[in-house]
C-alpha positions as CSV (number, residue, x, y, z in Angstrom):
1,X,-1.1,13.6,1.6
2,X,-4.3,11.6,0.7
3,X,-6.2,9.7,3.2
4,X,-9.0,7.3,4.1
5,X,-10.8,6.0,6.9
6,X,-8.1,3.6,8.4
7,X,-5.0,4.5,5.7
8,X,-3.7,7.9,4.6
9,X,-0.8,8.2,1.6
10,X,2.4,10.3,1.4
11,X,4.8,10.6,-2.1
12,X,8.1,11.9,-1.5
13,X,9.0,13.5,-4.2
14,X,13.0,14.5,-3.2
15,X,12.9,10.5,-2.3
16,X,10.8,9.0,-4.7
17,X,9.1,6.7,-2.3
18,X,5.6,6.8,-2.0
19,X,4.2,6.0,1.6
20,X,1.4,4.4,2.9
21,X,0.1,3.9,6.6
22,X,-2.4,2.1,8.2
23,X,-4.1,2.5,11.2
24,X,-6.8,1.7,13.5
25,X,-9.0,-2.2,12.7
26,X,-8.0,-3.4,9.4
27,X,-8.8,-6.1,7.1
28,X,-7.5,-7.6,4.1
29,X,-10.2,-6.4,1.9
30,X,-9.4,-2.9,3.0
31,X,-5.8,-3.1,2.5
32,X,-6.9,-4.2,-1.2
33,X,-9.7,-1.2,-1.6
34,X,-7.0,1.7,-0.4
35,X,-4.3,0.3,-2.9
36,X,-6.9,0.1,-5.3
37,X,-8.3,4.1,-4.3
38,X,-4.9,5.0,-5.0
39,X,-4.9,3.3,-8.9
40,X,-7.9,4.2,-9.8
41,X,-7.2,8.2,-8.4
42,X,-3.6,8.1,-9.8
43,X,-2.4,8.8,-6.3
44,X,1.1,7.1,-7.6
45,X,3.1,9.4,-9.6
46,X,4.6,7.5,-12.4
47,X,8.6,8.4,-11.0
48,X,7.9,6.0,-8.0
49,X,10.5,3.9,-7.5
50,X,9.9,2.5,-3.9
51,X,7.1,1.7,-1.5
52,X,7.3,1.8,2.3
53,X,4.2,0.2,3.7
54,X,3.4,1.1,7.6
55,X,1.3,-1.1,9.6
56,X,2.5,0.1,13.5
57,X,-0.6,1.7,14.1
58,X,-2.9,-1.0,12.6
59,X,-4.7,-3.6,14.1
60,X,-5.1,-6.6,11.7
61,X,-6.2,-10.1,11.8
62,X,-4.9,-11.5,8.9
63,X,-4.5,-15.2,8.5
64,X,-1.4,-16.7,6.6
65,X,-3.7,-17.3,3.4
66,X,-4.3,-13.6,3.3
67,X,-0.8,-12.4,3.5
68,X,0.1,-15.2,0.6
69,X,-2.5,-13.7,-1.8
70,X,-0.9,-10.6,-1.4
71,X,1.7,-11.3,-4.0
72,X,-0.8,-11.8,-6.4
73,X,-2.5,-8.8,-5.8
74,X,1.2,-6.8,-6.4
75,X,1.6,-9.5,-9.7
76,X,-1.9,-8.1,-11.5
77,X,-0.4,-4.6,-10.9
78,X,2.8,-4.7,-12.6
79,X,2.1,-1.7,-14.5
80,X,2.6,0.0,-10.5
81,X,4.3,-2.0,-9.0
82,X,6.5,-4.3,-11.0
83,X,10.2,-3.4,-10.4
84,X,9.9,-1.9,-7.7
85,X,10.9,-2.4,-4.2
86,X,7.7,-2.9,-0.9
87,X,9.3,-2.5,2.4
88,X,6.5,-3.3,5.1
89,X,7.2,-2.2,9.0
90,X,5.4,-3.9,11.0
């Protein structure tokens, strides 16, 4: 398990599904920076096949143009995330 100030990651590796949880005051920006922590570590093991993004303990205030760029952000990642499933619980 790898962590941050308001986001920790888990990989399963019997699973393949790498985890990510959020917690406390977030922002978009910060949801960005820990995905991008986790690239630019090579936090992802290459045999991921699924994401399950947890945002039950966050507290977020998000407005409907940030969650749209969120695709986007995914789309200029393909090399991590491109084929792959992104549940998000909410």
């Amino acid at each position: 398990m790898w962590s941050g100030s308001s986001y920790e990651f888990h990989f399963d590796p019997k699973t393949k599904i790498f985890y990510k949880k959020h917690f406390g005051n977030i922002t978009k920006e910060e949801i960005f920076s820990s995905w991008d922590h986790a690239i630019e570590n090579d936090l992802i093991p290459s045999d991921t096949v699924g994401f399950i993004v947890d945002f039950r303990k966050a507290h977020y205030a998000l407005k409907v143009k940030d969650v749209k760029s969120m695709p986007s952000y995914f789309n200029s990642h393909s090399a991590i995330f491109g084929g792959k499933k992104i549940a998000v619980i909410v």
